[in-house]
C-alpha positions in Angstrom: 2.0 -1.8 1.8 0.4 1.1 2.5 -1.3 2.5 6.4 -4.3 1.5 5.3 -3.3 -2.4 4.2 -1.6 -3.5 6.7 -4.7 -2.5 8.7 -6.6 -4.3 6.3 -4.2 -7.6 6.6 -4.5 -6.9 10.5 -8.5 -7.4 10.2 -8.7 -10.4 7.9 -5.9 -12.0 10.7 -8.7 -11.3 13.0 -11.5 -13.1 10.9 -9.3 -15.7 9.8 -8.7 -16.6 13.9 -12.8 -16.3 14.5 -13.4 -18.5 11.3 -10.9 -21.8 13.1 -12.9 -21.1 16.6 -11.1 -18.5 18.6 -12.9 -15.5 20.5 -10.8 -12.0 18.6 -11.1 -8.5 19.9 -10.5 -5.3 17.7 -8.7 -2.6 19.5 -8.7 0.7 17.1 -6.9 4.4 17.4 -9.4 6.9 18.3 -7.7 9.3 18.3 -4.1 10.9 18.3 -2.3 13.8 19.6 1.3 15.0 19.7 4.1 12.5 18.7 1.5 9.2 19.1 3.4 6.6 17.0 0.6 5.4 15.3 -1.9 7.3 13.6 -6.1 7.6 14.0 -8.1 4.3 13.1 -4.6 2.0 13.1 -5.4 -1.7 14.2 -4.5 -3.9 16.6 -6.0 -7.8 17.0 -5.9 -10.2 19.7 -7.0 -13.6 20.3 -8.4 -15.4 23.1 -5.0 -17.5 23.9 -2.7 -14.1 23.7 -1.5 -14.0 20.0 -1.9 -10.8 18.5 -1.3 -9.1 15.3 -0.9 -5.3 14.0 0.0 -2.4 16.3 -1.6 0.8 17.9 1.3 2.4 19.2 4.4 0.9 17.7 4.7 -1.2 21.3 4.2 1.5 24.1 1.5 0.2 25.2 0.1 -3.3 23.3 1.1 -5.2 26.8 -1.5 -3.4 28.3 -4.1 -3.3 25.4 -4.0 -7.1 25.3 -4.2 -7.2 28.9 -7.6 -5.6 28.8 -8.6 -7.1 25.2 -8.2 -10.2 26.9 -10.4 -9.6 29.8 -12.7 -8.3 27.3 -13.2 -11.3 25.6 -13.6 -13.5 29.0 -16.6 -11.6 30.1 -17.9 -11.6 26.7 -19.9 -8.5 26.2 -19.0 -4.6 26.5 -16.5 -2.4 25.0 -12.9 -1.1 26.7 -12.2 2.7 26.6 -8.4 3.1 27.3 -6.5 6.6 27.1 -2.5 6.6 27.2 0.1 9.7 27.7 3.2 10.5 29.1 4.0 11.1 32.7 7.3 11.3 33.7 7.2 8.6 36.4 5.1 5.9 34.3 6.5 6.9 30.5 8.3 3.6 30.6 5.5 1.4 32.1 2.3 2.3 30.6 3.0 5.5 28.7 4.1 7.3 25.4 7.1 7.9 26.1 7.6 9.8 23.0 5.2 12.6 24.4 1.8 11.7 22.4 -1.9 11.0 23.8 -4.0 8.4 22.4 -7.3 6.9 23.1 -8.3 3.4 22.1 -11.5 1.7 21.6 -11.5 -2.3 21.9 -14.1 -3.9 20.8 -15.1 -8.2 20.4 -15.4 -9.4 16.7 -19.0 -10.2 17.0 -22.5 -8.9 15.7 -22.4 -6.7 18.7 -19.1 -5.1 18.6 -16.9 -5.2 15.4 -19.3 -7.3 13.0 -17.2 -9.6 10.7 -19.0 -8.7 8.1 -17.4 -5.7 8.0 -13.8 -7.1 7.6 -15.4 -8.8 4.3 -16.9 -6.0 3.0 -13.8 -4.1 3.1 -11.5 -6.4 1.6 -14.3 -6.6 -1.4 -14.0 -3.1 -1.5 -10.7 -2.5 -1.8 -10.2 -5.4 -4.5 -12.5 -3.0 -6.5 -11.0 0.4 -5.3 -13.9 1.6 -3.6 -13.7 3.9 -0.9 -16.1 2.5 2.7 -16.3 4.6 6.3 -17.0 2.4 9.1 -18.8 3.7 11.6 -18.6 3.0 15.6 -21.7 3.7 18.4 -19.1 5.1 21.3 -22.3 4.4 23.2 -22.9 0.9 22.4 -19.4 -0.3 20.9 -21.2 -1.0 17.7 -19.7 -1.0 14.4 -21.3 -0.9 10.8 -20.7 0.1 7.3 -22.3 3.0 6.0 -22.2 6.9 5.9 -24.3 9.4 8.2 -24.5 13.2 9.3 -24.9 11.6 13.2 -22.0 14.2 14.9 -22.1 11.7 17.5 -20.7 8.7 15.6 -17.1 7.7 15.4 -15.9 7.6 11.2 -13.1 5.4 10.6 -12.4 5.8 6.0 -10.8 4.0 4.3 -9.5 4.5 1.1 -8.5 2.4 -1.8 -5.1 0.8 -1.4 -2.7 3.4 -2.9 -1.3 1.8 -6.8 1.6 3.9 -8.9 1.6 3.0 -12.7 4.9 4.1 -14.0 4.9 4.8 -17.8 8.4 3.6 -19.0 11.2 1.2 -17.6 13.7 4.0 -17.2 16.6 4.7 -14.5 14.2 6.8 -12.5 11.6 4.3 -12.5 14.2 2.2 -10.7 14.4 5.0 -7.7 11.2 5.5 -8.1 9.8 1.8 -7.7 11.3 1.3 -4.1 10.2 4.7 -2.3 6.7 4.0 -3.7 7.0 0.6 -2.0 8.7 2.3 1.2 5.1 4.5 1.2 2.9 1.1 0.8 1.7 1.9 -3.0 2.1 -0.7 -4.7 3.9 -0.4 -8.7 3.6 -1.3 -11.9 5.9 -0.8 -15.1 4.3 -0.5 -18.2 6.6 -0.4 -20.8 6.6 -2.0 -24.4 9.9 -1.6 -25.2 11.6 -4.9 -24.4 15.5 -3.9 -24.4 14.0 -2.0 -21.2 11.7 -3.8 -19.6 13.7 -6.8 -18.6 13.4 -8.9 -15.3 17.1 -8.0 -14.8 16.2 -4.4 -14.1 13.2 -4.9 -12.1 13.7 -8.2 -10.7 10.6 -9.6 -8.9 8.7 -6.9 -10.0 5.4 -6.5 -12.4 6.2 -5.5 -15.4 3.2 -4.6 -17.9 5.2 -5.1 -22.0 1.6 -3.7 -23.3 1.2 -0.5 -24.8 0.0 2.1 -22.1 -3.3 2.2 -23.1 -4.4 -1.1 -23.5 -2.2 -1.6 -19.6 -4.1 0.8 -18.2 -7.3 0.0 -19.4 -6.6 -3.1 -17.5 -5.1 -1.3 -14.4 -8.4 0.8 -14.2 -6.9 4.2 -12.5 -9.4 5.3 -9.6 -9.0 7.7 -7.2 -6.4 6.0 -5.0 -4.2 5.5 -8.1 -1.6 7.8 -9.8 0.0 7.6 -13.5 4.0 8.9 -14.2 4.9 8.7 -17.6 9.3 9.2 -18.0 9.8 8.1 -21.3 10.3 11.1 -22.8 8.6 9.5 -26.2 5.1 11.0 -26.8 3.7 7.8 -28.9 4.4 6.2 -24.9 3.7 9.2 -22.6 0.9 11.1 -24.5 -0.8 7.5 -24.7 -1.0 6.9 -21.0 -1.5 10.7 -20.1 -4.9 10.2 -22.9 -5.9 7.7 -20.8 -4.6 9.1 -17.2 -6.4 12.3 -17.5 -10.2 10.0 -18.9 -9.8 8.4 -15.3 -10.0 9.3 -11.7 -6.4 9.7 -11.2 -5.6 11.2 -7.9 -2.0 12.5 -9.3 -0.5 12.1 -13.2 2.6 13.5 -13.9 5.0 13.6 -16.9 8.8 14.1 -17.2 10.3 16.8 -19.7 11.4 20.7 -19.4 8.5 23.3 -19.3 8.9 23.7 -23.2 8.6 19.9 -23.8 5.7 20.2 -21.5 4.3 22.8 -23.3 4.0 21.3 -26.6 2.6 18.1 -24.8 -0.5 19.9 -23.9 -0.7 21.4 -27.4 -0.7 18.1 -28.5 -3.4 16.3 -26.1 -5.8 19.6 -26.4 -5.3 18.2 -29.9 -7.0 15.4 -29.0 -9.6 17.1 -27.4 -8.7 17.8 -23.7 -9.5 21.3 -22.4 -7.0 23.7 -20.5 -8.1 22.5 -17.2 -8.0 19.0 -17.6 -4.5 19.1 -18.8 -4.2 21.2 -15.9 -4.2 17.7 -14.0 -1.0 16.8 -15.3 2.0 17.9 -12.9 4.9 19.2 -15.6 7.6 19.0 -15.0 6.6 16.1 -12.9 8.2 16.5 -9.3 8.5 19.3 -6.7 10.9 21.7 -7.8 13.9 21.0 -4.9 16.7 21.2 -7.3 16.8 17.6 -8.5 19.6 16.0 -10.4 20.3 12.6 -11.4 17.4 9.6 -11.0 17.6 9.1 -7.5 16.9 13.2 -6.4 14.2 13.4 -9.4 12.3 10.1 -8.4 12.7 11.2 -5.0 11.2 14.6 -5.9 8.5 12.6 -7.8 7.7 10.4 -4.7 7.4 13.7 -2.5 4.8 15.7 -4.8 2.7 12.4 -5.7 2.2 12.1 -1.3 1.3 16.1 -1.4 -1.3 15.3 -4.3 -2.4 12.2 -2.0 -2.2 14.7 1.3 -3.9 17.2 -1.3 -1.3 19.7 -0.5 -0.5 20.5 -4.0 
């Protein structure tokens, strides 16, 4: 489950408490300085009788952003502006005491404050991999959808929930599939081999036994998904790196030396592809930290594929 997702699930916790009759309040990261646990736009939800899901600081300070969520939601209009640090004589009260600074909006679920609308809207959104920005009135505690040049507004993006199709049910792929899972993207193994792709060697996960094209054009790549072929077979790899590189791909990678590499783009600028759309394709895939064996090369894989996300590369 990626950052972003398990914000998501936090919100549709929220509307789900509005829709069976409870007053909800949103409280949302700012902002975020120093060693704050959580990062900028994380959720937090609270209901009227105390129950609460999602986190905006890892616990440092939810006991008191309920506290005021809750008195929120008894006077029933308004916003709450809190700001949390570290001082040495409160750090273990009411404090980071890890050293960070955040601020924290909370707002009601309502037309007024955090419109559930919104919370719809963004779980249609990212079913289709769209991208939204929410954005927040500091002046009036007002949320909406939308996008605008006004300095003055808060922006809270979200992306696309993050998706890794691996091309080829290899030994990698099995390091690979649970540090992709560890960073909230959610895999797939496409592989039409059967003697690979068994339930036995990806147990409980989805496994795709189509050819890569006719998987992917199912998957539909977009720009919060990335494509790793490993097969080491170019009737599998070069098939999903054709249809990797006709998508929005955010990372697409291929195992195989530099010389292997180098014939694969011969042979997809055979097909048509120019210079700097193959150019896309991270070959040898992986940052170069001296891997050896699956685990160091899917770990190497994992690291590069976050730079390309970070776009670090």
């Amino acid at each position: 489950m990626s950052a972003g997702s398990e914000d998501l699930d936090t919100l549709l916790a929220a509307a789900g408490w509005a829709a069976a009759g409870h007053k909800v309040a949103i409280a949302t990261v700012e902002s975020a300085w120093g060693s704050a646990p959580r990062r900028t736009g994380s959720h937090l939800a609270i209901r009227d009788d105390g129950d609460f899901a999602g986190s905006v600081s890892g616990g440092c300070v939810e006991g008191d952003v309920i506290t005021e969520a809750l008195a929120l939601l008894a006077e029933g209009s308004g916003q709450r502006q809190l700001s949390y640090g570290v001082a040495d004589e409160t750090a273990w009260q009411v404090g980071l005491a890890c050293g960070g600074k955040i601020s924290i909006r909370v707002q009601r679920l309502a037309d007024d404050g955090y419109p559930a609308s919104i919370i719809t809207a963004l779980a249609g959104a990212a079913a289709a991999g769209r991208s939204e920005t929410v954005l927040t009135n500091p002046e009036t505690g007002q949320s909406r959808l939308g996008t605008s040049d006004d300095e003055s507004l808060l922006k809270r993006p979200w992306a696309p929930p993050r998706r890794l199709a691996i091309i080829g049910a290899v030994h990698i792929a099995q390091a690979l599939v649970p540090l992709a899972l560890g960073l909230g993207i959610a895999p797939v193994i496409i592989d039409p081999r059967t003697l690979f792709a068994t339930e036995s060697r990806f147990a409980g996960l989805p496994l795709d036994r189509r050819w890569p094209d006719e998987a992917l054009a199912d998957w539909q790549p977009n720009a919060a998904s990335a494509i790793v072929a490993l097969t080491h077979d170019p009737k599998l790899d070069d098939t999903a790196l054709a249809a990797a590189l006709a998508s929005d791909a955010y990372y697409i990678a291929a195992l195989g030396s530099r010389k292997n590499h180098g014939l694969r783009r011969d042979r997809l600028a055979g097909l048509g592809f120019t210079a700097e759309t193959l150019d896309r394709i991270h070959g040898p895939a992986g940052l170069a930290i001296g891997a050896q064996g699956p685990a160091e090369i899917a770990l190497s894989i994992a690291a590069e594929m976050t730079a390309a996300w970070h776009k670090l590369d």
